[in-house]
C-alpha positions as CSV (number, residue, x, y, z in Angstrom):
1,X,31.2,3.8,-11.6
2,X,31.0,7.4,-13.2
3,X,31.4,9.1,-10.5
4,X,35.3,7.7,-9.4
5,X,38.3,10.2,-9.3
6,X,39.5,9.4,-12.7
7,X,36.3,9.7,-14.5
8,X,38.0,12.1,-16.9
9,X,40.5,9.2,-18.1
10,X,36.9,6.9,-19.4
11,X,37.9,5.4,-22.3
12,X,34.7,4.0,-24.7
13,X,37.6,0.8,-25.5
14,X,37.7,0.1,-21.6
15,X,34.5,-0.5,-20.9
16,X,33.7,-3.8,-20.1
17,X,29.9,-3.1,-21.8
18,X,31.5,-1.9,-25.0
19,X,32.8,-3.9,-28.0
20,X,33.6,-2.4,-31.3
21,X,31.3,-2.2,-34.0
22,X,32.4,-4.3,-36.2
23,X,29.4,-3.6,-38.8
24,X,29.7,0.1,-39.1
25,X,28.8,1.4,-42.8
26,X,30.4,3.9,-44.7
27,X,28.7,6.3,-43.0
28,X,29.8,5.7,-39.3
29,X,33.9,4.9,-40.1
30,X,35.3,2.1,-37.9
31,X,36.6,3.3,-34.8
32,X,33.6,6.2,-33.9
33,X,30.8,3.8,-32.3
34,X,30.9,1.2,-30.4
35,X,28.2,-1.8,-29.4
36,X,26.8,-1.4,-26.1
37,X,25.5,-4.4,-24.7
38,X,25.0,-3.7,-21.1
39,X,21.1,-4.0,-21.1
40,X,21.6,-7.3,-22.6
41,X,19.8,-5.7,-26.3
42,X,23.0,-4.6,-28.2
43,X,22.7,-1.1,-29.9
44,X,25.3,1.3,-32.1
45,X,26.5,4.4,-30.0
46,X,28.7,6.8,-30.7
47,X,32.2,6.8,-29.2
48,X,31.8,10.5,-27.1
49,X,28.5,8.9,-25.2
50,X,30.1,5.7,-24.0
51,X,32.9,7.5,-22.2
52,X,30.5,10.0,-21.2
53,X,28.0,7.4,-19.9
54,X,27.2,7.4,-16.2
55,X,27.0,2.8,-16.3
56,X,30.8,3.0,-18.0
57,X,32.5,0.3,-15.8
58,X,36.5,-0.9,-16.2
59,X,36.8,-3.9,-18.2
60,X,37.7,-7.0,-16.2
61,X,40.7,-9.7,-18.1
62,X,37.9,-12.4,-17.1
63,X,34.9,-12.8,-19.2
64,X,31.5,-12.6,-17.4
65,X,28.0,-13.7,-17.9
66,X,25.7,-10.9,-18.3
67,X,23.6,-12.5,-15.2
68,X,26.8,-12.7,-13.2
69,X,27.9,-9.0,-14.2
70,X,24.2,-7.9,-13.4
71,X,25.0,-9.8,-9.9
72,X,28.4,-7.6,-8.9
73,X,27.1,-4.4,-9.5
74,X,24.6,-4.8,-6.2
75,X,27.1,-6.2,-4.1
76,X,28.4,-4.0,-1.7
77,X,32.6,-4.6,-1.1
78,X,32.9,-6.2,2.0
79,X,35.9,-4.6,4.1
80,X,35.8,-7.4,6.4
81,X,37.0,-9.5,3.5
82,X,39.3,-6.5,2.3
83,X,41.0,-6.4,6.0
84,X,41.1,-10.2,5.7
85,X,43.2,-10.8,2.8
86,X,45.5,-7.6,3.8
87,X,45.9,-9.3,7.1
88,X,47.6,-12.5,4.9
89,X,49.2,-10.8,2.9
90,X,50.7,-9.0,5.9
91,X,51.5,-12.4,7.7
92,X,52.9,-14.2,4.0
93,X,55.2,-11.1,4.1
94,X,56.8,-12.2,7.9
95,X,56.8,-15.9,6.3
96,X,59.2,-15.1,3.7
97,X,61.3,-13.1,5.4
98,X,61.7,-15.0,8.5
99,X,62.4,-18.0,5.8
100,X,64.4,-16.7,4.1
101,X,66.4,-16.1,7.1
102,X,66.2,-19.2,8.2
103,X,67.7,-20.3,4.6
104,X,70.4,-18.2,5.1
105,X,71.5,-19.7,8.4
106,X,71.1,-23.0,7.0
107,X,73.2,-22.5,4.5
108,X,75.8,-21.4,6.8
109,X,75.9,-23.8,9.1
110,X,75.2,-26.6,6.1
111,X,79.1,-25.3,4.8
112,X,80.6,-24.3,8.0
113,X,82.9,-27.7,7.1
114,X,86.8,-26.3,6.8
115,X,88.5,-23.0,8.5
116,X,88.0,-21.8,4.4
117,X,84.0,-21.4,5.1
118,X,84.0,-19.5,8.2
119,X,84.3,-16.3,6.6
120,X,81.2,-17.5,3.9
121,X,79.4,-18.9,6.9
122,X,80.6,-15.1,8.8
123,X,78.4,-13.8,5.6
124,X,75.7,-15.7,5.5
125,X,74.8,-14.9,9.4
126,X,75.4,-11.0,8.8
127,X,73.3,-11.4,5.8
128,X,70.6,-12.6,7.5
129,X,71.0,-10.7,10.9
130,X,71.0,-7.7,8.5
131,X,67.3,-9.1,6.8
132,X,65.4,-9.0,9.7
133,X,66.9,-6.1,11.2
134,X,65.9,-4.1,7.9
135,X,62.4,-5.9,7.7
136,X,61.6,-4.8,11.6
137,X,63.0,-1.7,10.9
138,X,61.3,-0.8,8.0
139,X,58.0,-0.3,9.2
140,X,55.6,-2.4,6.9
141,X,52.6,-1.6,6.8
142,X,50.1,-2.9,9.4
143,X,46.9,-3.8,8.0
């Protein structure tokens, strides 16, 4: 994980192997060593060789097992399951706008009850003519 394009920006706070050490004496000041815990033994290092340590990883908002953590670095990332999921997010794209749409021209027709509503209905229609024209002529992105 060292070796990414912003390997520069490591920060020892963000790595998900790091903790602060809570136990530092008054000879290391709270703040300049962290704990490292990513061989599963916990041991004091300073703050400059975390962020310059070639296991530093980006600290995840889930908690993980060490076994589990172990687990994910040896799996490779699948791009089949990448292409996959920007596929559906793709198609959930079409989904809303086409309903929204189709809410739109519901809502016309739903109040198309006196002369008064034709020019709200009039709206309604453009505004959703004007939807899909923008959404097939804005070129989203095809995964």
């Amino acid at each position: 994980m060292a070796r990414i394009a912003i390997a520069t920006l490591q920060n020892g706070w963000d790595c998900r192997w790091s903790r602060p050490d809570d136990n530092a004496g008054p000879a290391s000041p709270i703040g300049e060593s962290v704990v490292c815990d990513r061989t599963g033994v916990q041991r004091r290092v300073s703050l400059a060789e975390c962020e310059s340590c070639v296991h530093w990883e980006l600290a995840h908002n889930a908690p993980e097992t060490a076994a589990t953590a172990a687990a994910s670095l040896h799996e490779p990332v699948s791009t089949k399951s990448a292409s996959r999921m920007a596929e559906g997010l793709y198609l959930a794209t079409w989904v809303a706008i086409v309903a929204t749409a189709a809410l739109l021209v519901a809502g016309g027709l739903a109040i198309l009850t006196t002369p008064l509503a034709i020019p709200v209905t009039v709206m309604l229609f453009l505004s959703a003519a004007a939807l899909m024209g923008f959404a097939c002529a804005g070129q989203l992105p095809h995964p």
